[in-house]
C-alpha positions in Angstrom: 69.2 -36.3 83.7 72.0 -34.6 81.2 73.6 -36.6 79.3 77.5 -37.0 80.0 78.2 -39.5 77.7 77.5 -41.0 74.0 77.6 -44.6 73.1 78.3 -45.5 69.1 77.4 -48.7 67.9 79.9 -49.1 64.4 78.4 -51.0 61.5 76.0 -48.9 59.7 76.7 -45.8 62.0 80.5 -45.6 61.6 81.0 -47.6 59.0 79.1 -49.1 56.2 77.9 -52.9 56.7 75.8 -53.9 53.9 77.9 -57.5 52.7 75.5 -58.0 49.9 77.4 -55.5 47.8 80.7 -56.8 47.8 79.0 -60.3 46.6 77.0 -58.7 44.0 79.9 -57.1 42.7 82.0 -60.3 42.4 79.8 -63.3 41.6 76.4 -61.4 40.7 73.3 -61.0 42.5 71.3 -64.4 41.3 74.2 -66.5 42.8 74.7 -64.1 46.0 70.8 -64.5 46.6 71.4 -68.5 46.6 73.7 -68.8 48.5 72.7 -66.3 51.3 68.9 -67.9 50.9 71.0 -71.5 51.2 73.3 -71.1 53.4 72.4 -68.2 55.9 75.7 -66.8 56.3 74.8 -63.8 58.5 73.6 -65.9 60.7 77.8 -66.9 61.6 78.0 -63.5 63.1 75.9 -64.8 66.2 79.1 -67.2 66.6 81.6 -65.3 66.4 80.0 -61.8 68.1 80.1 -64.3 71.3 84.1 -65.0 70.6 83.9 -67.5 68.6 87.1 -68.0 66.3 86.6 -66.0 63.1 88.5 -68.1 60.7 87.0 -71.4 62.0 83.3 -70.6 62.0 83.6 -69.7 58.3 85.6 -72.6 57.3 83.7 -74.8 59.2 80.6 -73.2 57.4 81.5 -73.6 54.1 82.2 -77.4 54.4 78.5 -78.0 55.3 77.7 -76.2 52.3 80.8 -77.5 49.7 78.5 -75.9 46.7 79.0 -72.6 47.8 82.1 -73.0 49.6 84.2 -70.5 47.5 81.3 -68.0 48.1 81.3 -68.8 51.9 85.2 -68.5 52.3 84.9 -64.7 50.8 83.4 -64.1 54.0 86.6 -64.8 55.6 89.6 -63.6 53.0 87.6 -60.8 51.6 86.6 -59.1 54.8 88.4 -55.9 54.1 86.4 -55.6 51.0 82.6 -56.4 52.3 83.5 -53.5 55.3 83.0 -50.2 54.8 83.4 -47.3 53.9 83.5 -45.0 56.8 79.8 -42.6 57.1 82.0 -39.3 57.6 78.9 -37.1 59.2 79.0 -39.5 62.0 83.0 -39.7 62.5 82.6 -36.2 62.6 79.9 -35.6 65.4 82.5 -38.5 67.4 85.3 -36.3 66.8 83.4 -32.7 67.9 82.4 -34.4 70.8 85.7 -35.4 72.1 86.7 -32.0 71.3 84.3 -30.8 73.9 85.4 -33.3 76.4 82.4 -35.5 76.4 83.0 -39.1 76.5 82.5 -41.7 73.5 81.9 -44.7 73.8 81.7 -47.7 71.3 79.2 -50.7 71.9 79.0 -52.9 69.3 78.6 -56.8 68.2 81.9 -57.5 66.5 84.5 -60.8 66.3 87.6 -60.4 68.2 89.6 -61.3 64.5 87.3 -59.6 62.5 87.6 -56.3 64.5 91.5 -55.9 65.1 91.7 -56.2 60.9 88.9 -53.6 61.3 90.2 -51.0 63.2 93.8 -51.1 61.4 91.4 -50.2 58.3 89.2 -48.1 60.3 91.4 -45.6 62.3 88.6 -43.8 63.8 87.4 -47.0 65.4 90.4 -46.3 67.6 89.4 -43.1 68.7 86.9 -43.8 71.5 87.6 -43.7 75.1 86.2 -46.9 75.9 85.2 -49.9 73.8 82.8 -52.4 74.4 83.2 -55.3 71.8 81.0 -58.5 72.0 83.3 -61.2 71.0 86.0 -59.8 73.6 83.1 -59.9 76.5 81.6 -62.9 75.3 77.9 -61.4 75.3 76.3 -59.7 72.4 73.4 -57.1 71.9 70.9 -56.8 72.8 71.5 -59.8 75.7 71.2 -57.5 79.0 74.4 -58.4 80.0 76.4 -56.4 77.4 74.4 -53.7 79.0 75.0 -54.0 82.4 78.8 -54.3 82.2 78.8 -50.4 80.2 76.9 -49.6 83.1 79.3 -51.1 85.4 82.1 -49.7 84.0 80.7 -46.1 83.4 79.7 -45.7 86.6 82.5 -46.9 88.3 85.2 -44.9 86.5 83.1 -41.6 85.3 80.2 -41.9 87.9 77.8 -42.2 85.0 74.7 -43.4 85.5 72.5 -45.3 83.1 70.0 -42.5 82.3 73.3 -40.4 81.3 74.2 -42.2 78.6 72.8 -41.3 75.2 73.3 -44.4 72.8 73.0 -44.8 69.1 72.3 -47.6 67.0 71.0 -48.7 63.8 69.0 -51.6 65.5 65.6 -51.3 66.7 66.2 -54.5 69.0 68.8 -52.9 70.5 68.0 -49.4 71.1 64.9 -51.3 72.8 66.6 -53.0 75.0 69.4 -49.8 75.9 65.8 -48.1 76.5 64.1 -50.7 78.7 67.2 -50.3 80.8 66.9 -46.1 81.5 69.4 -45.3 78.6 68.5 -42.0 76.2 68.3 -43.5 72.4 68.4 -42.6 69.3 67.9 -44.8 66.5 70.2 -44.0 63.8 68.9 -43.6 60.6 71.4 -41.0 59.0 74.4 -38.4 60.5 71.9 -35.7 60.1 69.5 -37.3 62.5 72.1 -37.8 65.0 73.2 -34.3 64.6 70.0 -32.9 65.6 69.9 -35.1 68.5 73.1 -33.7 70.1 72.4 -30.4 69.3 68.7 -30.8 71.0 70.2 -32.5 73.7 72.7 -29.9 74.2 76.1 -31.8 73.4 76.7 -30.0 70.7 75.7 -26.5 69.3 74.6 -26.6 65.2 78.1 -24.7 64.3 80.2 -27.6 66.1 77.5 -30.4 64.6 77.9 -28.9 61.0 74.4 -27.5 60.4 75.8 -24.4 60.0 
């Protein structure tokens, strides 16, 4: 099938999402290592992903774990900072492919809170024709149900079926499971990748992908 239609995932495709850095910079990698090692605060996105209330699931967090609270809180009150930057190569290739009338899509596993202070940082998170954000369906990748209501939705309002849908992401887990379902992949490892993908799959030509 041709693909009508390109699904982004965001962190570490759009934008940056590498939180270590922001906590080496401000308290120093030996006490960033502790407390991620003690505390396991990545694992608070699987809470709030699913709509769980930002602001609580951190605070709540960093009273079980009162020796690292002020670490913890950062999570919440330094958000801005541990985001980012945008990857311009691939907010490019999103913007040349609107140009050309094909539809972008986001997919990705974000808060409700956490995203909204996102995008009014972010402008080109804003730019898709459709977004699909975990904590505002209450599922999270790579559950099938996340899935199955782009599928839904796509073919209802474009008539696009699965095996039209070409869908990026920096997660093996999830480009598995987009693949398992009849979804083109590509596992995002760089812009440049991506960009040869849509100019092999005919979305864009290497002039309007920037290889030129």
């Amino acid at each position: 099938m041709n693909i009508r239609a390109v699904v982004f995932d965001i962190g570490n495709v759009l934008i940056e999402w590498q939180p270590h850095r922001h906590f080496d910079r401000k308290f120093g990698k030996p006490a960033r290592m502790e407390m991620f090692t003690a505390t396991n605060p990545l694992a608070l996105h699987e809470a709030w992903d699913r709509g769980a209330n930002f602001r609580t699931i951190v605070h709540d967090h960093a009273k079980r774990y009162p020796d690292f609270a002020e670490m913890i809180l950062c999570w919440h009150d330094d958000w801005l900072e541990i985001v980012g930057p945008e990857i311009p190569g691939s907010i490019k290739l999103l913007r040349a492919l609107r140009a050309k009338g094909i539809p972008v899509l986001a997919l990705s596993n974000f808060g409700v809170e956490n995203f909204a202070l996102t995008e009014n940082r972010y402008l080109c998170l804003t730019e898709f024709d459709r977004r699909y954000i975990s904590g505002h369906l209450g599922t999270a990748k790579p559950d099938a149900r996340i899935y199955e209501m782009v599928e839904a939705d796509c073919g209802a309002d474009w008539g696009i079926a699965p095996g039209q849908l070409l869908f990026t992401d920096d997660r093996p887990e999830n480009i598995t499971a987009a693949a398992t379902r009849g979804w083109a992949t590509h596992l995002f490892q760089g812009p440049g990748g991506l960009a040869d993908r849509l100019v092999r799959d005919g979305l864009l030509t290497e002039k309007e992908a920037g290889q030129e």
